[in-house]
N, C-alpha and C positions, 0 to 999 in steps of 0.2 A: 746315325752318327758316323761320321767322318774317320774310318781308320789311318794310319799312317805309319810306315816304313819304310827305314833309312836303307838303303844297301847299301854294305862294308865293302869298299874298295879290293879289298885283299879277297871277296868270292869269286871263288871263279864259275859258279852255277847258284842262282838265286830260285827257291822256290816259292808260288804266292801262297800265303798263308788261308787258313778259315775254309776253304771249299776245294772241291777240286771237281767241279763242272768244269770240261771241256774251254779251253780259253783260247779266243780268235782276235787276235791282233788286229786292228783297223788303223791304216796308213791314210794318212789325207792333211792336205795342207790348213794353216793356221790362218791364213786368208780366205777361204769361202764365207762368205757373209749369208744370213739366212736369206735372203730376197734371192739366194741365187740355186738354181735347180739343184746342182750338186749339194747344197747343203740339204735339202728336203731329202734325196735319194739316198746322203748317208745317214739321216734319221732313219728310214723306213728300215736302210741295212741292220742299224741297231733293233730296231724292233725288228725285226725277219727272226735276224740271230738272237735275242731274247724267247721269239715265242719255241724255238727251236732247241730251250734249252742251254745254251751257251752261254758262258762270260765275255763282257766286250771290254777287252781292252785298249785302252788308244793313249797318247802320249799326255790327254789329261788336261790341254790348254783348250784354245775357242777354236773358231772354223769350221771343218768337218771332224774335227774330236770331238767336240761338243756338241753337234750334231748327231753323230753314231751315239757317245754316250745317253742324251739326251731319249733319243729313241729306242736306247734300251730300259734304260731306267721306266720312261712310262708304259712298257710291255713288262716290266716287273721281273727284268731281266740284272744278274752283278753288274756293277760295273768299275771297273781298275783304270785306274790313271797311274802313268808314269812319268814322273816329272822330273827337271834337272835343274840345278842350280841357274844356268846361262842362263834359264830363261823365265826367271821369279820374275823377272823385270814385265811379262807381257800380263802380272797380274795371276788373281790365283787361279787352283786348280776348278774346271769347272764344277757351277752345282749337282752337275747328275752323278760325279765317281762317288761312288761306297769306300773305296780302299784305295788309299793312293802308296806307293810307293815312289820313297823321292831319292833321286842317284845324284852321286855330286859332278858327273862328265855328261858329256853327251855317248864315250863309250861305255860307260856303265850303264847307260838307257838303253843303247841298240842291246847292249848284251843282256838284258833282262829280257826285252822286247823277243831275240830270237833263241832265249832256251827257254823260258817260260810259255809259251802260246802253243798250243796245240795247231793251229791252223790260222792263215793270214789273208789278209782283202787288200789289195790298196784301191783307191777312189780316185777322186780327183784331189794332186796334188804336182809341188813341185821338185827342188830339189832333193828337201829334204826324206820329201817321201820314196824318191827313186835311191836315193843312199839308203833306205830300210830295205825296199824290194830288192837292190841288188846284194847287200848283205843276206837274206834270207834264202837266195835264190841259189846263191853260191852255197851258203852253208849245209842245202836240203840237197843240192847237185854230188858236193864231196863228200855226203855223209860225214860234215862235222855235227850236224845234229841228227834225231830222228826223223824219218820221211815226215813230211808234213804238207798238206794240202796250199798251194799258195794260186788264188785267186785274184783276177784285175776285174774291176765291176767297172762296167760301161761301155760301150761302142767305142769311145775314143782310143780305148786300148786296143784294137783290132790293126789299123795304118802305125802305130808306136810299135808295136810288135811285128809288123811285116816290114819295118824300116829296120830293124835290129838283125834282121834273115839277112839283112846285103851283105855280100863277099867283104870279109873281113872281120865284120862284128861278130853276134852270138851263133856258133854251130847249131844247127839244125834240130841236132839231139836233145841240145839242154831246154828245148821250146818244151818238151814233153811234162818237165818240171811246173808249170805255168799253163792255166788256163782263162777265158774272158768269159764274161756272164753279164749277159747285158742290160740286168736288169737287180736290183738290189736283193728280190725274193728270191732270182736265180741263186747270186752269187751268196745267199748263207745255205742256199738248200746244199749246193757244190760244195762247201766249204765243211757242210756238217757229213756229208756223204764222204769227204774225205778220212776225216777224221775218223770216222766210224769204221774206213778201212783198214787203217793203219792199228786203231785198237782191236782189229778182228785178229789180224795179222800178228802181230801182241802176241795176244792171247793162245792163238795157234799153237807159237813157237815155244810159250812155255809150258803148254799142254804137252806138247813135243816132247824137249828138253825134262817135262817129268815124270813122261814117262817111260825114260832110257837115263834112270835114276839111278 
């Protein structure tokens, strides 16, 4: 059955309910049609990240969300959609989400999107999925949220990212934030290796912190 939760405008940090397996954000536009490679790759990605244990969440509509969702789903993997009002209109949430969570902006979606996830992919998309990676990117850079793994699946992210190094654009430094995986099994194994750092790291600190109690 079909969960569903409203976010209240006035949170300022949403948590997803029922589980708390590991949750990896899947960015990818609402245009890939299944006849097209990238929609197959971000299947396999939702299975990758399924067998690996992990929740896939994605914004919940068709394309390569439906795709990642899809392929989690049939690896027997959660899967969360987040949806928003603007865009009831493209029809509903796809078949494969278990739990949807619906926001009434499109800021209440980024903002669920980067405090809820443990860890992030994008695939092939457009604008709207470079407005996700650069919110995420910045947010994991200034430490507005916790570190978190943020991953580009595919080769084509390789010249996208050597064009962002040119004098002027993104400093050198913040490239360390962001890596490519060019293959969809790469990019959940990266993504759960991430993760697993930052709960080591965790964990450490308040082993630490208890025992200088």
């Amino acid at each position: 059955m079909l969960r569903r939760y409203d976010v209240d405008t006035q949170e300022r940090h949403v948590t997803t309910p029922t589980h708390r397996r590991p949750i990896v954000a899947v960015f990818g536009s609402s245009t890939v049609r299944e006849q097209d490679a990238h929609w197959r790759q971000a299947r396999d990605l939702g299975a990758a990240l399924a067998r690996l244990g992990l929740a896939t969440m994605t914004g919940g509509y068709g394309g390569a969300m439906a795709a990642a969702s899809r392929g989690a789903h049939e690896a027997g993997g959660h899967v969360i959609g987040v949806t928003v009002d603007l865009f009831e209109r493209r029809g509903p949430v796809n078949p494969w989400v278990h739990e949807r969570v619906h926001t009434p902006d499109l800021f209440e979606r980024l903002r669920h999107l980067a405090h809820t996830a443990d860890g992030f992919i994008a695939v092939a998309g457009s604008i709207g999925t470079l407005t996700e990676l650069f919110l995420v990117w910045t947010m994991v850079s200034v430490e507005a949220r916790e570190h978190a793994p943020i991953v580009l699946m595919g080769p084509q992210w390789h010249d996208w990212l050597a064009s962002h190094r040119a004098p002027g654009f993104v400093p050198t430094h913040l490239h360390d934030f962001v890596e490519v995986a060019d293959t969809p099994q790469l990019a959940a194994e990266r993504v759960a290796a991430g993760i697993e750092r930052v709960r080591s790291a965790r964990l450490a600190r308040s082993e630490h912190e208890g025992s200088h109690a």
